[in-house]
C-alpha positions in Angstrom: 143.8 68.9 252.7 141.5 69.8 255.2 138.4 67.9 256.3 134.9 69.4 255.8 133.2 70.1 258.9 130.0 67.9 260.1 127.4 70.7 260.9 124.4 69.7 262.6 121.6 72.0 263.9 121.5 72.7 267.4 118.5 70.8 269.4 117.9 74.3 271.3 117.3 76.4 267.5 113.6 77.6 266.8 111.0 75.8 264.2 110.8 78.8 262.7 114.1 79.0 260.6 115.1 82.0 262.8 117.0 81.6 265.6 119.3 78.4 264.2 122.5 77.4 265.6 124.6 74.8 264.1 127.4 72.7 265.8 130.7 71.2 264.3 132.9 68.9 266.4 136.3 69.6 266.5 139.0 67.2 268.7 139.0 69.4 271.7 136.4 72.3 270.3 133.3 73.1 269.1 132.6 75.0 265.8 129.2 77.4 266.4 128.2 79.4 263.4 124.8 80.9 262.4 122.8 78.2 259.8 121.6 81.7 257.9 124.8 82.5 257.3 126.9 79.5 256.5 129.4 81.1 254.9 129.5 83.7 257.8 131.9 83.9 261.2 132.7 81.0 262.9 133.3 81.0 266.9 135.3 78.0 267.8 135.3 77.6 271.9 136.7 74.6 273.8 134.0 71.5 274.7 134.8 72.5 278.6 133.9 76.4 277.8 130.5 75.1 276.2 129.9 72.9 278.3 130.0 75.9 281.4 128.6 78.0 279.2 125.3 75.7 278.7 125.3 75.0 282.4 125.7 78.9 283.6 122.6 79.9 281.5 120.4 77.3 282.3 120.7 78.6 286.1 
């Protein structure tokens, strides 16, 4: 049986309701999906490509 994911909302989303990212943990990854569309596509990256990726954009 697989355990449910822990989604929690991104400290970077809008107030608004429109531009929300939610986060899962997952051993070595990261679960991103859109909190509009929970049911919706789910991009799993490693915590060391996230981590970059955060670092490279705020450049």
């Amino acid at each position: 049986m697989k355990r449910p994911l822990t989604w929690r909302k991104s400290t970077r989303s809008g107030s608004d309701g429109g531009s929300c990212v939610e986060l899962a943990g997952l051993n070595d990854d990261v679960a991103i999906r859109d909190s509009k569309d929970p049911r919706g596509p789910i991009l799993v990256v490693s915590r060391v490509a996230l981590r970059d990726a955060i670092r490279s954009a705020e450049r």
